[in-house]
C-alpha positions as CSV (number, residue, x, y, z in Angstrom):
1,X,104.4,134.7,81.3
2,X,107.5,132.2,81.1
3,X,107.4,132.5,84.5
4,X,103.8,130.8,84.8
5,X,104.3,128.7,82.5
6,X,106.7,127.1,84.6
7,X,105.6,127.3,87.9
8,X,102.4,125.3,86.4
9,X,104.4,123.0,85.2
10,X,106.7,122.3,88.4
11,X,103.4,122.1,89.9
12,X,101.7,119.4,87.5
13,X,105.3,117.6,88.0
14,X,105.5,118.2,91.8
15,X,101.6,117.0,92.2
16,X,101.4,114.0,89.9
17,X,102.9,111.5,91.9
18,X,101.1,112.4,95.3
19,X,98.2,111.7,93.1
20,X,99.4,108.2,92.1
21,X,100.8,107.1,95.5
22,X,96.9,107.6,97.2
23,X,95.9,105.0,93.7
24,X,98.7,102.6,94.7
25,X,97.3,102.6,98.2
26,X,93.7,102.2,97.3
27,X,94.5,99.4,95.0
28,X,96.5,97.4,98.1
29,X,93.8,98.5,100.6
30,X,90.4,97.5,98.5
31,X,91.6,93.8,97.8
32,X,93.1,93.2,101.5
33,X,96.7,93.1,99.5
34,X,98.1,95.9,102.1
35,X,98.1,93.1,104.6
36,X,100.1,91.0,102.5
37,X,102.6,93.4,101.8
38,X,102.8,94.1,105.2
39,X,103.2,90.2,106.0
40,X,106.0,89.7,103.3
41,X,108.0,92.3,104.8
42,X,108.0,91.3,108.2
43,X,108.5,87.7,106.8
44,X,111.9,89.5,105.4
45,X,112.7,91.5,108.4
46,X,112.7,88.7,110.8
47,X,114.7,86.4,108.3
48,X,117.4,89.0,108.3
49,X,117.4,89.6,112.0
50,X,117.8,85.7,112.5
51,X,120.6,86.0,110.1
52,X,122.6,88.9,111.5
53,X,122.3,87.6,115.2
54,X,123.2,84.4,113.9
55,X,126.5,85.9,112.4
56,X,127.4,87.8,115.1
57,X,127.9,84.4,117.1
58,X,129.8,82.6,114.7
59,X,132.0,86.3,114.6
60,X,132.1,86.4,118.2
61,X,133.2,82.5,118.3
62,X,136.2,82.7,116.0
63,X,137.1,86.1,117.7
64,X,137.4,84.1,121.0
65,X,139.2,81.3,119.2
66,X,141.6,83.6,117.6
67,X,142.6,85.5,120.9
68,X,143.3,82.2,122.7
69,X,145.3,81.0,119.9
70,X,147.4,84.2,120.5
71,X,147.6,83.2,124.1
């Protein structure tokens, strides 16, 4: 019986939050916020790509001054 028990309860644990991701999704998707989200992140994403390309230059530049220094 203690057995049971717990495998309903792993089950009530394991199920709950599949139950409140597909709520959190509704709620974006019904007021057109999903879109947002979306936006935002790619907003990030593209401010960080700029970023690390941008440092990889000014790396790549003092590399270059650094080994003609040695030279």
């Amino acid at each position: 019986m203690k057995k049971l028990k717990y495998l309903f309860l792993l089950m009530i644990l394991v199920c709950q939050p599949i139950f409140a991701q597909n709520q959190v999704e509704e709620f974006f998707r019904t007021d057109d916020k999903f879109y947002v989200v979306v936006a935002v992140l790619a907003i990030i994403m593209a401010g960080l790509l700029f970023y690390v390309i941008r440092l990889d230059k000014k790396v790549t530049n003092l590399e270059k001054n650094i080994k003609q220094n040695k030279d």
